[in-house]
DOFI-220436 format. One record per residue (C-alpha): residue in one letter; x, y, z. Coordinates in nm, 3 decimals, decimal comma. Layout:
BEGIN
<r><vodren>a</vodren><x>X</x><y>Y</y><z>Z</z></r>
...
***
This chain:
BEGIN
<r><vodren>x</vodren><x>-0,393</x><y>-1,379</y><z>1,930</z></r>
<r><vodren>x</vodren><x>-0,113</x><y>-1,164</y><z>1,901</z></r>
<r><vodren>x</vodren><x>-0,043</x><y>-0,900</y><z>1,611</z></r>
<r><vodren>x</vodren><x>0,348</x><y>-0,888</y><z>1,495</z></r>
<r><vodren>x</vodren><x>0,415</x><y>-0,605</y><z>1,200</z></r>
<r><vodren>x</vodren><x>0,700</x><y>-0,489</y><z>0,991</z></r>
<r><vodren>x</vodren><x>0,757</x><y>-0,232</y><z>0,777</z></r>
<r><vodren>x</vodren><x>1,083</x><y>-0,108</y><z>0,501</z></r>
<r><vodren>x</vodren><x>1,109</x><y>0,151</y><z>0,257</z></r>
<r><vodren>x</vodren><x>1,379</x><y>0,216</y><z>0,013</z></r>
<r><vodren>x</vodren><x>1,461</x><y>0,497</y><z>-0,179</z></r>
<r><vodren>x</vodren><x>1,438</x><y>0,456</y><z>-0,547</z></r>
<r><vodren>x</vodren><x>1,677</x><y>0,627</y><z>-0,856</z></r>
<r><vodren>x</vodren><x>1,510</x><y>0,935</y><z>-0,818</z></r>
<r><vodren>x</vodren><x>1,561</x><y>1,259</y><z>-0,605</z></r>
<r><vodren>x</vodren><x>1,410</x><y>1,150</y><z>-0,299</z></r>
<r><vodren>x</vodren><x>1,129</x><y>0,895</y><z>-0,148</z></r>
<r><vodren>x</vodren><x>0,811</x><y>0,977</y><z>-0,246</z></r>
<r><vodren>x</vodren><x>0,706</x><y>0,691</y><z>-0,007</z></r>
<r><vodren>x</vodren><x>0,618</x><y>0,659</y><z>0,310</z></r>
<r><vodren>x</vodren><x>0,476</x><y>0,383</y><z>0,531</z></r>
<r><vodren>x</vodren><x>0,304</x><y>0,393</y><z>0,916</z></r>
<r><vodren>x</vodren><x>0,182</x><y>0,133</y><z>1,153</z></r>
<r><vodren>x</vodren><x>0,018</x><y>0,243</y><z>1,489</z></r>
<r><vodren>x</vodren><x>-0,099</x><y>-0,005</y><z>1,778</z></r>
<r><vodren>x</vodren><x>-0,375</x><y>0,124</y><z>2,044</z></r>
<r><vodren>x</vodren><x>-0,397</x><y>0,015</y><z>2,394</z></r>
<r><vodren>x</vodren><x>-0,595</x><y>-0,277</y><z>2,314</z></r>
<r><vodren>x</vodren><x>-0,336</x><y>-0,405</y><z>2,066</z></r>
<r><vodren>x</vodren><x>-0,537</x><y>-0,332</y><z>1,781</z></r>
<r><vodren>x</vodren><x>-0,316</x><y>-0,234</y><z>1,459</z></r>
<r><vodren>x</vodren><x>-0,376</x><y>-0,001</y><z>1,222</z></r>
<r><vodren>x</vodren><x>-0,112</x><y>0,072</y><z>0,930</z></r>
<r><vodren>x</vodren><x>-0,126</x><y>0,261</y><z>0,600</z></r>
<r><vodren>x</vodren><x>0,153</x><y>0,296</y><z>0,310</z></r>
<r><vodren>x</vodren><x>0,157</x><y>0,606</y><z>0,095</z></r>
<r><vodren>x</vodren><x>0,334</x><y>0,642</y><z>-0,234</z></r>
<r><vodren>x</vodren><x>0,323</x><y>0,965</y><z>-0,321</z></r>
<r><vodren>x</vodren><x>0,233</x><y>1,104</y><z>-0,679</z></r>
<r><vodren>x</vodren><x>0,564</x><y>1,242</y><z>-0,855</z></r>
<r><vodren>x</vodren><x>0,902</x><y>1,318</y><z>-0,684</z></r>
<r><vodren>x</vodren><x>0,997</x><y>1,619</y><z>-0,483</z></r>
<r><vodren>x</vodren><x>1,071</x><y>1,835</y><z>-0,174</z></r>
<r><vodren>x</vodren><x>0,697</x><y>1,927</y><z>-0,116</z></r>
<r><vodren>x</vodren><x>0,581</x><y>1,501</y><z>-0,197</z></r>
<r><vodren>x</vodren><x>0,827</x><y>1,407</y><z>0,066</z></r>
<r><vodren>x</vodren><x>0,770</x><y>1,601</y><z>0,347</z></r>
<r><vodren>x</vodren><x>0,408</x><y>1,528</y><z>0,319</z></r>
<r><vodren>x</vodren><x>0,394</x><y>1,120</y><z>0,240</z></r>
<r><vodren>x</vodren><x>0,492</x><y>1,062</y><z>0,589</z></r>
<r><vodren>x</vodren><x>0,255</x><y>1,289</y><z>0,713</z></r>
<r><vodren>x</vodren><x>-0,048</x><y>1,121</y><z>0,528</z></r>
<r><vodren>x</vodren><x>0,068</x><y>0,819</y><z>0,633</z></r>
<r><vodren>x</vodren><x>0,082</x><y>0,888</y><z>0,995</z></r>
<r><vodren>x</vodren><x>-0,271</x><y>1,004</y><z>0,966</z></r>
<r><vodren>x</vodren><x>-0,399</x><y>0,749</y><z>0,786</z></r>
<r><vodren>x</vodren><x>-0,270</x><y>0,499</y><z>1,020</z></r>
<r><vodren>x</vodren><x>-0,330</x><y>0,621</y><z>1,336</z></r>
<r><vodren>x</vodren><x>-0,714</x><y>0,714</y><z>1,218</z></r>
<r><vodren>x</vodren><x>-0,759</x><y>0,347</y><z>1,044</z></r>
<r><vodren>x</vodren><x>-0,648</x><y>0,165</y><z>1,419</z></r>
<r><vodren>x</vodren><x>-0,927</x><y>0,415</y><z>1,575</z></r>
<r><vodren>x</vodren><x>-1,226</x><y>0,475</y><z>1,328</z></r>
<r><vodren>x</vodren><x>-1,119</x><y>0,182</y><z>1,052</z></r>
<r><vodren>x</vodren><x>-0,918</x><y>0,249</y><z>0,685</z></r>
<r><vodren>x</vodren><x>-1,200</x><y>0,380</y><z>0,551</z></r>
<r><vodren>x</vodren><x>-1,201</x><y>0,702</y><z>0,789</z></r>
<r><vodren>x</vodren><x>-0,822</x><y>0,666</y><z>0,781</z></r>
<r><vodren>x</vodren><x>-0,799</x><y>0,724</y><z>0,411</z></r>
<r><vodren>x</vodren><x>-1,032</x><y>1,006</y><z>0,373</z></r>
<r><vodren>x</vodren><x>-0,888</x><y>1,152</y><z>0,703</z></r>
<r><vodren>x</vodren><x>-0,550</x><y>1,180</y><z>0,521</z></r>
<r><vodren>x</vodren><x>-0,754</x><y>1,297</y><z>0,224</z></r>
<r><vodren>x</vodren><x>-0,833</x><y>1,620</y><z>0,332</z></r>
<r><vodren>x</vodren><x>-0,442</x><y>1,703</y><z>0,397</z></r>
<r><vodren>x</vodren><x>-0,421</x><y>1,729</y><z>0,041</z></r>
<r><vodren>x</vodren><x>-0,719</x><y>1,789</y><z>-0,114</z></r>
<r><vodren>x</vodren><x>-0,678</x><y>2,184</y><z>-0,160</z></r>
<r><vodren>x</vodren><x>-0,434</x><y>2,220</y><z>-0,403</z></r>
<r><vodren>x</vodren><x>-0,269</x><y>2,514</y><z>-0,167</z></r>
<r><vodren>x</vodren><x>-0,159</x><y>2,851</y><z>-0,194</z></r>
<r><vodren>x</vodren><x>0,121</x><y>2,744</y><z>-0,466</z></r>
<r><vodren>x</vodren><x>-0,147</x><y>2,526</y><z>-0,652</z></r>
<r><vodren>x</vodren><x>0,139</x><y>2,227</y><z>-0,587</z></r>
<r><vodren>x</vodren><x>0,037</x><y>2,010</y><z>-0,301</z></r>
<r><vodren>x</vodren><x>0,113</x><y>1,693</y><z>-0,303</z></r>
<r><vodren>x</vodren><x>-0,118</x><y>1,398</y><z>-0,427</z></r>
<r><vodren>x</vodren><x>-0,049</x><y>1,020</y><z>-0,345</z></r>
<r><vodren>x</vodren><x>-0,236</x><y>0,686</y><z>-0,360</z></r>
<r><vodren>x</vodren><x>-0,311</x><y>0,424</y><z>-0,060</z></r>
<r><vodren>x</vodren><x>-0,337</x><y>0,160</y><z>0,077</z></r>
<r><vodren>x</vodren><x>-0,468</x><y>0,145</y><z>0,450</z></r>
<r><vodren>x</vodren><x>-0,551</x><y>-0,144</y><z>0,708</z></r>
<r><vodren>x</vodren><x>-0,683</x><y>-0,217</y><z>1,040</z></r>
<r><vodren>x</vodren><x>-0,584</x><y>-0,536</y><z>1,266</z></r>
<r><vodren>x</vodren><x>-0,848</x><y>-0,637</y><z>1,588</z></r>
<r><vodren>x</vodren><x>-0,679</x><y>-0,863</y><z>1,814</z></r>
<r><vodren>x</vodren><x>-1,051</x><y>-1,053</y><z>1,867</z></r>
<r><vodren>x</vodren><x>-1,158</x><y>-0,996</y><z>1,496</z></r>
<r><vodren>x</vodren><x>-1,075</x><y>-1,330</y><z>1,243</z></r>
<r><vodren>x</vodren><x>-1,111</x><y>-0,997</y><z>0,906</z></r>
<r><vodren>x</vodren><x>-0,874</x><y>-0,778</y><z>0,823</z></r>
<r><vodren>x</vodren><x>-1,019</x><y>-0,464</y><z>0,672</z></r>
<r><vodren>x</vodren><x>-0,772</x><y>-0,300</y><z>0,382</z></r>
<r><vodren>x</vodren><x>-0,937</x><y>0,007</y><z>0,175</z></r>
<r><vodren>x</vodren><x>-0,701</x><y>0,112</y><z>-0,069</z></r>
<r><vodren>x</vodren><x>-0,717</x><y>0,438</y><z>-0,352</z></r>
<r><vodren>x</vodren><x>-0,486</x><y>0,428</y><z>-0,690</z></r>
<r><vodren>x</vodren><x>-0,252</x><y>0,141</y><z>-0,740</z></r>
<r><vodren>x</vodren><x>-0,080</x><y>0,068</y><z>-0,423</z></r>
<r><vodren>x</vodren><x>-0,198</x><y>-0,319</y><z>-0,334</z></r>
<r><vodren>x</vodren><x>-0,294</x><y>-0,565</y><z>-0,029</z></r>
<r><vodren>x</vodren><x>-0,205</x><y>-0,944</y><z>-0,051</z></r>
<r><vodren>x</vodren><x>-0,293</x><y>-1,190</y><z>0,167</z></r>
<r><vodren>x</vodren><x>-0,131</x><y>-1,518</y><z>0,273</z></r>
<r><vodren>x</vodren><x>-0,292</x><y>-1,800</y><z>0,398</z></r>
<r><vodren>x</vodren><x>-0,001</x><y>-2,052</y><z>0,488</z></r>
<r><vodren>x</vodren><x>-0,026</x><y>-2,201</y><z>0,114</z></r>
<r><vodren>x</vodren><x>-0,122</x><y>-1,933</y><z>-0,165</z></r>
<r><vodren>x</vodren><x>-0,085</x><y>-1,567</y><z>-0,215</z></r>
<r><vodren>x</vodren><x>-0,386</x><y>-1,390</y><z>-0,309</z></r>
<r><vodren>x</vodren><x>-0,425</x><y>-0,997</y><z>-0,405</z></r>
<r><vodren>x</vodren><x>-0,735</x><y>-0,843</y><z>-0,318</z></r>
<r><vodren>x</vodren><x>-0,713</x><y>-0,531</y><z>-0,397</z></r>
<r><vodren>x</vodren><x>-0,785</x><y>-0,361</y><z>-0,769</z></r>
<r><vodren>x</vodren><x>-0,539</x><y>-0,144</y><z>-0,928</z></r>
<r><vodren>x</vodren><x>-0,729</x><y>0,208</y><z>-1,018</z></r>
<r><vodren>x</vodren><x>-0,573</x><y>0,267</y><z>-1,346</z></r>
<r><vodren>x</vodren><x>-0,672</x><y>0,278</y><z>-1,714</z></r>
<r><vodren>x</vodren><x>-0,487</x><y>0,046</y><z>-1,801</z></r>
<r><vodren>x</vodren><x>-0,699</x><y>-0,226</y><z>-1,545</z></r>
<r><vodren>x</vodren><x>-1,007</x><y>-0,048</y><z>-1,693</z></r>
<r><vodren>x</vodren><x>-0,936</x><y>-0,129</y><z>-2,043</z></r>
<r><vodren>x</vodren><x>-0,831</x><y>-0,527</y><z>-1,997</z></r>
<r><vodren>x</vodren><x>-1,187</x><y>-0,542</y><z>-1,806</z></r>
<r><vodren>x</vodren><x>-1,315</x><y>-0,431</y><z>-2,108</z></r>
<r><vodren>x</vodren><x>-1,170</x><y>-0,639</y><z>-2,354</z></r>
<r><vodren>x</vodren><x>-0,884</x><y>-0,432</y><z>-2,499</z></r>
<r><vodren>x</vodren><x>-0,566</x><y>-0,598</y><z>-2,613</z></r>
<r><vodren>x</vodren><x>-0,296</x><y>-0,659</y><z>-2,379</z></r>
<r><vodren>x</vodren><x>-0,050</x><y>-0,452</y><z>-2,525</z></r>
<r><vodren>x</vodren><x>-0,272</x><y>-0,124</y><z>-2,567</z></r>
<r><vodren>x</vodren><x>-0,357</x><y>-0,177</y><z>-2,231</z></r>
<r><vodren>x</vodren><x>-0,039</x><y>-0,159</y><z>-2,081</z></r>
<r><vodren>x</vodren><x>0,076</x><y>0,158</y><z>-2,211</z></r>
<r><vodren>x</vodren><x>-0,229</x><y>0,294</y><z>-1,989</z></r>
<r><vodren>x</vodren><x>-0,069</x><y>0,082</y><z>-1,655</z></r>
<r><vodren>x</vodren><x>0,090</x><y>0,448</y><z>-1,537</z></r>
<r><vodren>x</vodren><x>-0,245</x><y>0,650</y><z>-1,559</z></r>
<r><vodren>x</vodren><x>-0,445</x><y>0,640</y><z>-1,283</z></r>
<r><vodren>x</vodren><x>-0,821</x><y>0,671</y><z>-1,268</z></r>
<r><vodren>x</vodren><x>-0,830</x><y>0,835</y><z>-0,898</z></r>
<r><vodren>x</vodren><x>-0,617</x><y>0,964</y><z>-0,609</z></r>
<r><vodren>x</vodren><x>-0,618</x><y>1,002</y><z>-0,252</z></r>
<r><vodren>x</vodren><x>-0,650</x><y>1,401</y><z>-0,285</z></r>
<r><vodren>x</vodren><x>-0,972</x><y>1,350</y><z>-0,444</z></r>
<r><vodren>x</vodren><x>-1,070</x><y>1,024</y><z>-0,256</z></r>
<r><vodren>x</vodren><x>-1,486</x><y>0,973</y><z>-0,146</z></r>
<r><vodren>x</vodren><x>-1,642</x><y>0,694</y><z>-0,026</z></r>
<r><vodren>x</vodren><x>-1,723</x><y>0,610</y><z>-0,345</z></r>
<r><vodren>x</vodren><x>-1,364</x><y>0,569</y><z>-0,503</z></r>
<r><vodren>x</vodren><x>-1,249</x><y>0,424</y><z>-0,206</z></r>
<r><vodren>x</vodren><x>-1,251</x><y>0,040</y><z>-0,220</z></r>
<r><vodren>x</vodren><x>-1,277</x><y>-0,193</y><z>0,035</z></r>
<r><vodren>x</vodren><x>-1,203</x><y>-0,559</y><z>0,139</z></r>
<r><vodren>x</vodren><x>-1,165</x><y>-0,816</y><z>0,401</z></r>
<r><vodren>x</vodren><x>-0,924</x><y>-1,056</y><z>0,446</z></r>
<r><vodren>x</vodren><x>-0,926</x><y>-1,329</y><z>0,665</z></r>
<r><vodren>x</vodren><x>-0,557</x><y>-1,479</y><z>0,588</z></r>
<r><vodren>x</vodren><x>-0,261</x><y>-1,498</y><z>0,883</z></r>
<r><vodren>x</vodren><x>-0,051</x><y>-1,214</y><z>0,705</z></r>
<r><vodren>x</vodren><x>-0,162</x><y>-0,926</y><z>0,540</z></r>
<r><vodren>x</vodren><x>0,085</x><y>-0,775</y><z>0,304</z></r>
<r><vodren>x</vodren><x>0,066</x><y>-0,353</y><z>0,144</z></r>
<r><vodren>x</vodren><x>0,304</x><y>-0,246</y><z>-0,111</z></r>
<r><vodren>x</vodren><x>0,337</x><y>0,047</y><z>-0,315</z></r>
<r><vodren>x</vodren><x>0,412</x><y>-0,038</y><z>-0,702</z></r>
<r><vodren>x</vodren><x>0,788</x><y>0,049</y><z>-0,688</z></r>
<r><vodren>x</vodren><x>0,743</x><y>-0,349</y><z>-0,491</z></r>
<r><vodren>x</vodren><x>0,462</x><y>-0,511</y><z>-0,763</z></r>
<r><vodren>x</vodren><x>0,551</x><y>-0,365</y><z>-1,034</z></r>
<r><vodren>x</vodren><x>0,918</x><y>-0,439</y><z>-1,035</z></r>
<r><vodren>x</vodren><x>0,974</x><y>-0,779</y><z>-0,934</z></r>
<r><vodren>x</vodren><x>0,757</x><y>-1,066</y><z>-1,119</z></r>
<r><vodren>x</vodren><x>0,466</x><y>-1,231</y><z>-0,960</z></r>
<r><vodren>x</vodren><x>0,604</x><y>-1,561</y><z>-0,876</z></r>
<r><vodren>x</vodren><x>0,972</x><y>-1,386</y><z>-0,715</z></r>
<r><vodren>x</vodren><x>0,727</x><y>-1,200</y><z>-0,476</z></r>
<r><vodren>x</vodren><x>0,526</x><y>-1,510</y><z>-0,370</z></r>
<r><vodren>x</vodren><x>0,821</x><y>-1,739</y><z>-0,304</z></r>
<r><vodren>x</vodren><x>0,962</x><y>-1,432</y><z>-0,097</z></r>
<r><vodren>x</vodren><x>0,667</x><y>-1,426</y><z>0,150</z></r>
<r><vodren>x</vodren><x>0,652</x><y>-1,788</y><z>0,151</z></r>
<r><vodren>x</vodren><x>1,034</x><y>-1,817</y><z>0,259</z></r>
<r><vodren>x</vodren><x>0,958</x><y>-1,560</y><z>0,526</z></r>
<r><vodren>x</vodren><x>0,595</x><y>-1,602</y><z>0,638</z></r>
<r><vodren>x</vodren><x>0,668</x><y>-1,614</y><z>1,026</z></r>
<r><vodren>x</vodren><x>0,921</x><y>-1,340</y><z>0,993</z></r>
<r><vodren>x</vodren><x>0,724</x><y>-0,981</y><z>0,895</z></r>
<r><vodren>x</vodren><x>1,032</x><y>-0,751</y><z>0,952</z></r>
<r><vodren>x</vodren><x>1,256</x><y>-0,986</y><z>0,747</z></r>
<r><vodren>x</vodren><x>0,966</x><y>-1,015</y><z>0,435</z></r>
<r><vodren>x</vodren><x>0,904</x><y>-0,660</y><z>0,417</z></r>
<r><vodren>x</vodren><x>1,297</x><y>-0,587</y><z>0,401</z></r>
<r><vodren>x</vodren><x>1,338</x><y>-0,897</y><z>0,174</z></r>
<r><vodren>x</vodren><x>1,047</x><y>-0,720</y><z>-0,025</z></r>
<r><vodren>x</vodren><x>1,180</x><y>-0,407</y><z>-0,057</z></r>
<r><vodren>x</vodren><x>1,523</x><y>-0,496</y><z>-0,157</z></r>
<r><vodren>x</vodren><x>1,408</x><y>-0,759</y><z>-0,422</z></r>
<r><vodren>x</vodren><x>1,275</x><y>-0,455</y><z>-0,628</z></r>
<r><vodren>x</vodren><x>1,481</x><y>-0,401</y><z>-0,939</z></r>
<r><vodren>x</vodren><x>1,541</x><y>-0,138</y><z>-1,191</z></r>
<r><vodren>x</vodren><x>1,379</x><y>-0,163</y><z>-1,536</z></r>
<r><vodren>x</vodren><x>1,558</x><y>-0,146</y><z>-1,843</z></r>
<r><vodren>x</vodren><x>1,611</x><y>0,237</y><z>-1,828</z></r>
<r><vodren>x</vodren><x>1,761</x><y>0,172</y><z>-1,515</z></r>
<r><vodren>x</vodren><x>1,476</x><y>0,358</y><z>-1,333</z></r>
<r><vodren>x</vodren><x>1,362</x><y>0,221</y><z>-0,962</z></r>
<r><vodren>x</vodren><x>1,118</x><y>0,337</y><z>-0,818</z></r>
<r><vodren>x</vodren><x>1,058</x><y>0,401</y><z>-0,414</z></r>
<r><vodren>x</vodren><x>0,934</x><y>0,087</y><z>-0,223</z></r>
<r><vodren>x</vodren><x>0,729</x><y>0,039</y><z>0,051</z></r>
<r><vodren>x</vodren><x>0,626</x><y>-0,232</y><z>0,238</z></r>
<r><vodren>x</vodren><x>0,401</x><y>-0,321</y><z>0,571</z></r>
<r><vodren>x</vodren><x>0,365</x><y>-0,687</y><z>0,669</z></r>
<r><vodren>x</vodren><x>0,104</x><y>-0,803</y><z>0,916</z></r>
<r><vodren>x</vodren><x>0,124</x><y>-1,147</y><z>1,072</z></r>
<r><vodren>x</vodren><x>-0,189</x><y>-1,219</y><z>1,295</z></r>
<r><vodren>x</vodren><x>-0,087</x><y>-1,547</y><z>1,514</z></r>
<r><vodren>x</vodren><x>-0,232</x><y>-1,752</y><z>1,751</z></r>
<r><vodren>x</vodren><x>-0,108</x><y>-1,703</y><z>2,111</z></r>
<r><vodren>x</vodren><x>0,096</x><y>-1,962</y><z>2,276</z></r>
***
């Protein structure tokens, strides 16, 4: 089995990239890979995404996304000196070359798709109020004006507000929302499916299909594909 990964970011309308995505391969070729979309815009939220993301991939590849995500937790979770640290939510994975699961934990809204050949299928759960209130029966449009608030973060991540899933499909996709959120559904499957074998070129077609709303605001994208296939 062999492990091929790519990963694009793009800076959005505002100052800077708030974004950041990582994937790290150990000796034994397994994969571990994280994408971090940082809370806010700014100096201090850029310098550290990458940072966090580094961490949380490196530490997902050794010790699983679990430990990865709490790892890059505790970068953050003092406020600091300045009371301004930056805050973020994730979206880690790690890749076994001899494993048929995919493990993805993710914190906040930043999501994991996988694709089996055929369908796309999202498995992870968007942390925000606005997911909370549809699950409990709240109208549609109250609902959405809540899509923006988030119920948790990665600076004050536990095990307990840290979800996890496996997924046993040939290409595992993680996006931050500045990729979900601003492209529809059906323009994001027909992307993967028109570059399934090709991870660099879907996470770069990804990233640039990600368009402004209608205050002309885009926001940073991130994306890591995963393509687990068989060896030849």
């Amino acid at each position: 089995m062999s492990i091929i990964t790519g990963l694009a970011t793009r800076e959005g309308t505002a100052e800077d990239n708030a974004d950041a995505g990582r994937v790290y391969v150990l000796a034994d070729g397994t994969v571990g890979a994280a994408v971090i979309d940082g809370i806010g815009h700014g100096p201090h939220t850029s310098r550290t995404a990458p940072l966090l993301a580094e961490t949380a991939a490196r530490i997902s590849a050794r010790r699983g996304p679990l430990g990865g995500l709490l790892t890059a937790a505790e970068l953050i979770a003092d406020p600091g000196k300045d009371g301004e640290e930056a805050d973020a939510v994730a979206v880690a994975v790690r890749v076994r070359p001899d494993d048929d699961v995919a493990v993805v934990t993710w914190t906040g809204d930043a999501r994991a798709y996988g694709w089996d050949g055929e369908r796309l299928e999202l498995y992870s759960d968007d942390h925000t109020v606005g997911k909370q209130l549809r699950a409990n029966g709240v109208s549609l449009d109250i609902a959405r004006g809540h899509d923006n608030w988030l119920r948790t973060s990665l600076a004050r991540a536990t095990v307990g507000t840290v979800y996890t899933a496996g997924i046993r499909d040939q290409v595992v996709i993680l996006t931050s929302d500045g990729v979900h959120d601003q492209m529809p559904a059906d323009l994001l499957e027909d992307l993967v499916r028109m570059h399934q074998g090709e991870p660099q070129a879907l996470a770069d077609a990804l990233v640039a299909a990600a368009q402004s709303d209608a205050d002309g605001y885009r926001d940073d994208a991130t994306v890591v594909v995963i393509a687990i296939q068989e060896a030849r």
